[in-house]
N, C-alpha and C positions, 0 to 999 in steps of 0.2 A: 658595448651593446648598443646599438642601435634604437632610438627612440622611437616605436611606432603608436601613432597617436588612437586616444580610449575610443574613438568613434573610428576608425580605418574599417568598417565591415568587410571588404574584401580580407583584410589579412585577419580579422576574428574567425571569420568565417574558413576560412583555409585552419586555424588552429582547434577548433570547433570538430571537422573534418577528424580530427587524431583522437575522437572520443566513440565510445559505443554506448548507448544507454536506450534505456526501454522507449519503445516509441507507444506503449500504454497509456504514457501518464506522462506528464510536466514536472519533475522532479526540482522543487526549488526548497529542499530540503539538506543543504550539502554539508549542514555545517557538524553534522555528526558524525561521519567521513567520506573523504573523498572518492571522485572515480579517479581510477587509474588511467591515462592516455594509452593509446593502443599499444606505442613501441616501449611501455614501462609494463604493462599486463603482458605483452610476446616477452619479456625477458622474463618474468616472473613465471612464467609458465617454462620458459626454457631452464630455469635454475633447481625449478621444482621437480622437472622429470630429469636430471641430472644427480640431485638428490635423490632419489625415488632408483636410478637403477644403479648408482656408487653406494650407498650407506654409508656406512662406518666408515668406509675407505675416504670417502668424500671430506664427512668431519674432522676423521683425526688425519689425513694428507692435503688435500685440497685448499680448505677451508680457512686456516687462517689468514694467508699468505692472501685472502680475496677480503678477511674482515679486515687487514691491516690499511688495506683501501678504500675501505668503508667510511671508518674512522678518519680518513687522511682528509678524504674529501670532504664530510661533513665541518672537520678542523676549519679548513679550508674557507668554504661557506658561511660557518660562525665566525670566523675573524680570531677564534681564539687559541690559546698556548697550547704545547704540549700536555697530556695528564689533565684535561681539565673537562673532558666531553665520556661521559659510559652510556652504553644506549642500555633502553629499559623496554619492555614491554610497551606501555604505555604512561600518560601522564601522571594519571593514579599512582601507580605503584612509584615515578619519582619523586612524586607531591608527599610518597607517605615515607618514603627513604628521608626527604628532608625533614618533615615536621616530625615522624617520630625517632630521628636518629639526632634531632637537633638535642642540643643540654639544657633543657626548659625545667625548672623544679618549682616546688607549690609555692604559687604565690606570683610568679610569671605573668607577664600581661600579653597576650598576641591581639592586635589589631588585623579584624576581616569589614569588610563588606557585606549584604545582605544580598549583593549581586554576584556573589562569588558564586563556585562551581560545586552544586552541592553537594557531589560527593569530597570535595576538598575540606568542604564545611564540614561531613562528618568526620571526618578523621581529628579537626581539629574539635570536636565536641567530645570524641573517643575520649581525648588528651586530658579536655579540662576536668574528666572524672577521673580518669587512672593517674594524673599526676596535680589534679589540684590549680591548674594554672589557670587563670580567668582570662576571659574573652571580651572585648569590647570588639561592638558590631556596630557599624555606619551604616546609614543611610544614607546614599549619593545622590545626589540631583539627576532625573533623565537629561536635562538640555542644561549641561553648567554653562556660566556664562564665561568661564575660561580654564585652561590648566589651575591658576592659584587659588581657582575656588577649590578645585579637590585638594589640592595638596594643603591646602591652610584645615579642610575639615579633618584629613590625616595627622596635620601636627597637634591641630588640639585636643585629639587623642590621646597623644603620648603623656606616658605617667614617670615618676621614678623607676617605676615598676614594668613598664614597657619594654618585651625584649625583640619582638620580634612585628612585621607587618607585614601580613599576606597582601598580593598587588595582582588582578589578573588582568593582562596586558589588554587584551578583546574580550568584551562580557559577552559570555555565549548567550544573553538571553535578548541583550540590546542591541548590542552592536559597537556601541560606545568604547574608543577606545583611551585607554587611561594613562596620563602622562606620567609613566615610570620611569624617568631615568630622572624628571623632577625630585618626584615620589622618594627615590632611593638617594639623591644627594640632600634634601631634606632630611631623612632620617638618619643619613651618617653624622650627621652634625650634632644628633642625638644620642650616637652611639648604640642606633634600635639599625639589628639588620632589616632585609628585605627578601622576601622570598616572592619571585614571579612564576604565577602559571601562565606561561604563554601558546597554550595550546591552538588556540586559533591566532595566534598573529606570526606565526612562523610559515614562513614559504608563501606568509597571504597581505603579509607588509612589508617592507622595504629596507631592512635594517640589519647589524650586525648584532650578534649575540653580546659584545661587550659594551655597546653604546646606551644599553639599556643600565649599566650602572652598578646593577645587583649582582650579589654574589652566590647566587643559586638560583637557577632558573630549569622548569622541567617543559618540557614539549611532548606532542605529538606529532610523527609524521605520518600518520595516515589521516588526517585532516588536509590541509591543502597542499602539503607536498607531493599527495598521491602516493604513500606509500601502501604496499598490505597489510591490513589490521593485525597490528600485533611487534608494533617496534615504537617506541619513543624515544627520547633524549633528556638525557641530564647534563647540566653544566653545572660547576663547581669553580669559582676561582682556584686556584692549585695551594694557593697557602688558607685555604678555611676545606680541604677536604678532612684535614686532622677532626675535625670540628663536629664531623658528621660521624656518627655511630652507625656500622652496616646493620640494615635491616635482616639479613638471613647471614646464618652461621660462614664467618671468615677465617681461615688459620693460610692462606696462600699468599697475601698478598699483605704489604707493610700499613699501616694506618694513617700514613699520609698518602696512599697509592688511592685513585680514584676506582682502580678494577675492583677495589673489595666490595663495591656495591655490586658486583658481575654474577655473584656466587646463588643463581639460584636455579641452577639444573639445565639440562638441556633445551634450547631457543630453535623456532624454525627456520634452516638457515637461509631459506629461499627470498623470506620475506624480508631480512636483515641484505640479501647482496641487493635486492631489486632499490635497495638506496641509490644506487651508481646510477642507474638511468634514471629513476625520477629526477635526481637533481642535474642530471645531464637535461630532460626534458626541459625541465625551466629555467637553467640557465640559455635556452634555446629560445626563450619567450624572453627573458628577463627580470628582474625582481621589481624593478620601478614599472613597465608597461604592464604586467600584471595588475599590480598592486591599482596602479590607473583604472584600466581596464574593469576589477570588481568595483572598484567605485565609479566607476560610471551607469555600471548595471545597475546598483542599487539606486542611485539620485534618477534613474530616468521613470523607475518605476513609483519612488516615493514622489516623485514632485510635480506628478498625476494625482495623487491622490492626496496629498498632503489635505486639501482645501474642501474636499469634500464635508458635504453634511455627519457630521456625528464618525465620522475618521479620525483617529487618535495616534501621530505616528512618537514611539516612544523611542525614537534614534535621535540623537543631539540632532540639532536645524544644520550645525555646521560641517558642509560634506568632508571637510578634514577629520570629527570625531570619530568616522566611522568609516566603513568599509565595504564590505559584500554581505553583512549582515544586517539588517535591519528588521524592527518589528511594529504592527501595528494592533489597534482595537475599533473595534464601532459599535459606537454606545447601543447599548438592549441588547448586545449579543455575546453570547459567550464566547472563552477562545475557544473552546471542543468546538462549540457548534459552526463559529467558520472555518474554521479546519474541514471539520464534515461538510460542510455547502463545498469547499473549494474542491474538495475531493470528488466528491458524488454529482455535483454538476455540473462541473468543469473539468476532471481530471490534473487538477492540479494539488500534486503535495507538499503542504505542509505541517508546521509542528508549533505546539503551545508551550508556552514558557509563563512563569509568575515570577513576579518581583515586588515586593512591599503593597501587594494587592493589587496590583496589576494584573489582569490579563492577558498576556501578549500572544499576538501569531508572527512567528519568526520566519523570515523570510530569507534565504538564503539562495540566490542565485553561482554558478559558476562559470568557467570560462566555456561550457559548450552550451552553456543558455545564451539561445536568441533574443534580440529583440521582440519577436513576433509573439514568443512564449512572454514576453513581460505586457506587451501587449493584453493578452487572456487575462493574464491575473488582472492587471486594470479595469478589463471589463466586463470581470466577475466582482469585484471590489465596488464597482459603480452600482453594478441590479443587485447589489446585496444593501446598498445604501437606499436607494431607490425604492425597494420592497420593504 
């Protein structure tokens, strides 16, 4: 693939081009999901009115023969083995396949973050009353001063009683990205697995599914792959799928087979093939120029405002932590209420996050955000400082 450089605007601007979105408002909200490129929403739409006039005939003939290339590519894409990849709904539902099909009993310790994703955090809260197992919770640093700082506060964590460590690759609230494959050869050493939610670092960073270390990892692809809401991914190394109890009723498939996680009714199938072209889309762009690319969006508009009066940017200082996500505050104001200024005076959206009392407004640009749209936000972020 071809390197094209995170400032080239003629070629952003041409890939910008392959998106449709509201011209109401400034949308720097993406990280809750993605848009789909125009030639990934025409296939999605052509797969859905092909569904819509086959049925039955479609699912029980058509149909598998188009998921077995589903799967093949996705393989493909992760880097990983045969039996090791089942797609799910979404992250939730493989976050809750892991932790509650994991063999955790009373008295189990699981290490989370306070920055974790809170509905991961409740499932794991479910746990520590239905089966007794305790929770130790971290607080992270916003701006560590390196990978060994997290991972030294993750091992001092660990107990005799330590079995597991929840790891989320991109914090959807900061931005901050967490050195998980550190994280995971640390804990092996301990004999504590790892469990990664890499919902937002899939398709939005530059890596293979096994380089990350861990031997379960759940995703979304309707975040920055573009896929249709309503498909996710689970990875399992192939020898710890035994390991995993199916969360919905299994009698079809062996207990080492990754598909027993499959069994939970009929999936829409339109949204499951339109995988092929999203990831045909961004193997078009690439994984490293992308990845470039969102962070360039983000450092051009934090490092505007960084220095501002009473501006609080709560993303690591080092553009390597982080990515297309970042968030900020300014002091006397609430995050609802910049949100509402950003909105109602500027037409531009975004969205509030908290972290260990923090206020944050998350900032999410994509690849059909302009400069000129980061622009605005800069010079609504100024008359709000200003005023």
């Amino acid at each position: 693939m071809k390197t094209i450089t995170a400032d080239d605007e003629a070629y952003w601007s041409d890939i910008r081009e392959q998106y449709t979105v509201s011209p109401d408002f400034i949308n720097l909200e993406n990280g809750y999901f993605g848009v789909q490129a125009r030639p990934v929403f025409e296939a999605f739409q052509r797969y859905q009115a092909q569904v819509n006039a086959e049925t039955s005939y479609f699912l029980r003939v058509r149909y598998a023969p188009m998921f077995v290339q589903v799967m093949q590519a996705l393989k493909d894409f992760c880097g990983v083995d045969e039996g090791e990849l089942v797609l799910t709904r979404n992250l939730i539902e493989g976050m809750n396949i892991l932790l509650q099909g994991y063999p955790l009993q009373a008295g189990d310790e699981v290490i989370l973050a306070t920055h974790d994703y809170d509905l991961v955090i409740d499932t794991l809260l479910m746990l520590e009353k239905r089966k007794q197992i305790q929770l130790r919770h971290l607080q992270l640093p916003l701006d560590p001063a390196s990978d060994e700082e997290i991972v030294a506060q993750y091992e001092q964590a660990i107990t005799p009683k330590t079995k597991l460590i929840l790891v989320t690759h991109v914090v959807h609230r900061t931005g901050q990205i967490m050195p998980v494959a550190k994280i995971t050869t640390m804990a092996r050493r301990h004999g504590v697995d790892v469990m990664v939610d890499a919902a937002h670092s899939f398709a939005h960073l530059n890596y293979r599914m096994t380089e990350l270390g861990a031997d379960f990892v759940a995703v979304n692809l309707h975040k920055w792959l573009g896929v249709p809401l309503g498909v996710g991914l689970l990875y399992i190394r192939k020898n710890r799928v035994l390991d995993i109890a199916p969360l919905f009723g299994n009698a079809k498939f062996a207990d080492n087979e990754i598909f027993k996680f499959t069994q939970v009714g009929t999936v829409p199938p339109a949204n499951v093939l339109t995988v092929l072209d999203a990831l045909k889309f961004h193997a078009s762009i690439g994984s490293a120029n992308k990845e470039a690319r969102l962070r360039y969006l983000t450092q051009y508009w934090v490092n505007q405002v960084r220095d501002l009066p009473d501006v609080r940017i709560m993303t690591p200082t080092d553009p390597q932590r982080s990515c297309a996500i970042a968030g900020f505050g300014i002091a006397g104001n609430s995050g609802h209420a910049i949100v509402d200024y950003l909105m109602r005076e500027h037409k531009i959206f975004t969205v509030t996050r908290e972290l260990d009392g923090h206020d944050i407004v998350r900032v999410t640009p994509h690849l059909y955000t302009s400069l000129e749209d980061l622009d605005k936000l800069v010079a609504a972020i100024k008359q709000l400082t200003q005023a």
